[in-house]
N, C-alpha and C positions, 0 to 999 in steps of 0.2 A: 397645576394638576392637569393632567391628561385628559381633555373633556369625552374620552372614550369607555372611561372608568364612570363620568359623572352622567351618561348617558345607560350603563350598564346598571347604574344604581338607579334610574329614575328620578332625578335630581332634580327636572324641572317638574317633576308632580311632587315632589316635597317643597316648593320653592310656591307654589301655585297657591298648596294646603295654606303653608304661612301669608300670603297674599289676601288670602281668603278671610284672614283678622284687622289687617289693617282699614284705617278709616276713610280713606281717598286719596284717587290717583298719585301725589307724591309719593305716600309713603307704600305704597302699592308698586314702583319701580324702584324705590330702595328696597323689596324685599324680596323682586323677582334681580335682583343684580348681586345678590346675595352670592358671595364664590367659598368653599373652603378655606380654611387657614391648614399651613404647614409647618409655619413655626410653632414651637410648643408655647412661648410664651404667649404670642398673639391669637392660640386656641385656649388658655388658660385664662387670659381675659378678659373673652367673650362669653368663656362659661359663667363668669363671675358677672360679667354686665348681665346676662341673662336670669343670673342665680337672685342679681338685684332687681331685675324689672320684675320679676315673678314674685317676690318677697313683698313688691310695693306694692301691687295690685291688691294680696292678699290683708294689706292692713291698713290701704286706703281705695277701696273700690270705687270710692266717689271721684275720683279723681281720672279724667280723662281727658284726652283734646279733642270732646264735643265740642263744636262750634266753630272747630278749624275750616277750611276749603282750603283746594289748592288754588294760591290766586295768583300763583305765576301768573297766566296770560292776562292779570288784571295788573301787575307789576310792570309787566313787560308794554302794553299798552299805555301806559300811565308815564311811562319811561320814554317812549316817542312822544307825548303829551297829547294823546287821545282827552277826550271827557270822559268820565267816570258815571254811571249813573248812581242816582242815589241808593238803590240796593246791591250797586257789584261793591259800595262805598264801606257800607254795614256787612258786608263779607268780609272784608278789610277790616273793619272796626273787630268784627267778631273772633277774625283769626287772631290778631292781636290779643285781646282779651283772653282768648282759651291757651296760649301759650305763654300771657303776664301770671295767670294761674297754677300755670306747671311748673315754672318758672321757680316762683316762689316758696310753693307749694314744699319742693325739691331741696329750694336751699336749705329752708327749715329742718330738715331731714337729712341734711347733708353727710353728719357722719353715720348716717344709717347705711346712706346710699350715694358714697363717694362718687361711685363712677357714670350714675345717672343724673348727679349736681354737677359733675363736671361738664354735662353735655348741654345741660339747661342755661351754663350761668352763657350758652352763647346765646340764647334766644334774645331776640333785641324788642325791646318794648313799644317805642316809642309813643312814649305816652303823648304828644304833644300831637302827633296826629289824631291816635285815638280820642283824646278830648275835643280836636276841631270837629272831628267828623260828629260828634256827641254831641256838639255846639249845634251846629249847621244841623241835624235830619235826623227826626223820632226813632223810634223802633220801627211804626210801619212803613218806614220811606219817603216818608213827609218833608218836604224842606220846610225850615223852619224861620219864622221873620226875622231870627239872629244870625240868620249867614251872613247878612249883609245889612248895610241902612239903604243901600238904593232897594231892594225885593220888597222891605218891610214897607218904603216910602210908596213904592208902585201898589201892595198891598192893600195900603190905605188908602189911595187915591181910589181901585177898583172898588172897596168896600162901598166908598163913599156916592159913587156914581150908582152902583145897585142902588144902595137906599135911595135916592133919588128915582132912580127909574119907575122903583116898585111905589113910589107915594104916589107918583103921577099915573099910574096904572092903576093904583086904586080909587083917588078921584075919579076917574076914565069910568071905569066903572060903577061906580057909584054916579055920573052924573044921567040928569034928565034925558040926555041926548044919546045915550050909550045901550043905561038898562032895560030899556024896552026891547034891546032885540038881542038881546044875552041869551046862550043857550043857559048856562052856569055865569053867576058872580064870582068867577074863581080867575086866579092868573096861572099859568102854566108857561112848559116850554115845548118847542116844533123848530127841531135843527139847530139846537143852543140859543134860540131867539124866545123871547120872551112874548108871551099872545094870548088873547082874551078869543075864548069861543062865541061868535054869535050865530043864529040858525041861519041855514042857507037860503030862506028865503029873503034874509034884510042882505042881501048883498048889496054894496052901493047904499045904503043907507047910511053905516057907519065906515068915514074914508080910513084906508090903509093897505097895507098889501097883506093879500092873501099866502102865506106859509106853508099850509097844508089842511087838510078836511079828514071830516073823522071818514072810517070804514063805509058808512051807510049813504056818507053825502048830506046830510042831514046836518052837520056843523062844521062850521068853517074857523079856521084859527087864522086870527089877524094879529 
């Protein structure tokens, strides 16, 4: 078609309008690439794919590919073998999910809606990723101690050196040598370092290295 006619119609403000529905950037250039048809048959059924996608909405409104993202550029980095972080991972996980949905959703419905089953049964599942990625890192982005045994074992080994640290902090504090020049019997952190406030006049009283002091100068954190 003559894009002189499609410019005389205003083509790319109807192209825009329609752009304006979709849910992100892919499906946002599949509908700004939108061209006429001239064949009758190939304008006959798109009327009908349309006549079907309008028909589903209206009798199953619940039904949407929330949760999609476009994760080409997470595809495409993951394809050079970039790292992934754990939330571009649950993008991944998500898109998947919201398209096992439609997917399914569709088949069910299939001779409702022939020609929207026929486009769905190409969406690929992959459950087998979906479930590692479900394995490996929560909903908030958490890795979790079943990625691996080496994480959970390093996991365990950090746990275990905390609780040591903090018994010996609290003896520390609690002894005769200590609580005399405690601003608070409390332990706290200054720089991810773990440190007991004493006042700044027992400097040198109780050995360690000084971290940081409060605001006033008044307590020092060792």
């Amino acid at each position: 078609m003559d894009t002189r006619y499609l410019h005389t119609l205003e083509y790319d403000k109807i192209l825009e309008r329609l752009a304006q529905h979709t849910s992100f950037s892919a499906s946002r250039e599949l509908a700004l690439a939108l061209r006429p048809a001239t064949d009758p048959a190939e304008v006959r059924y798109r009327q009908q794919e349309t006549s079907e996608a309008r028909a589903f909405q209206d009798i199953r409104p619940d039904v949407s590919v929330g949760g999609a993202r476009d994760v080409r550029p997470l595809v495409r980095r993951a394809y050079m073998g970039a790292t992934l972080l754990p939330a571009e991972l649950l993008e991944l996980r998500e898109t998947l999910l919201s398209g096992r949905t439609l997917k399914r959703t569709l088949a069910r419905l299939g001779s409702q809606f022939p020609i929207l089953a026929n486009h769905a049964q190409w969406i690929e599942e992959c459950t087998d990723l979906v479930d590692e990625i479900g394995r490996c890192i929560n909903d908030r982005g958490d890795v979790l101690d079943s990625a691996s045994p080496a994480l959970a074992r390093i996991r365990q080994e950090l746990a275990g050196a905390r609780d040591r640290l903090m018994e010996r902090l609290q003896r520390l504090i609690a002894s005769s040598e200590v609580a005399p020049y405690l601003q608070e019997a409390l332990i706290t952190q200054r720089g991810g370092r773990y440190v007991i406030p004493i006042r700044a006049e027992a400097k040198g009283r109780v050995q360690g290295i000084v971290h940081d002091q409060s605001a006033s100068g008044a307590t020092l954190f060792i």
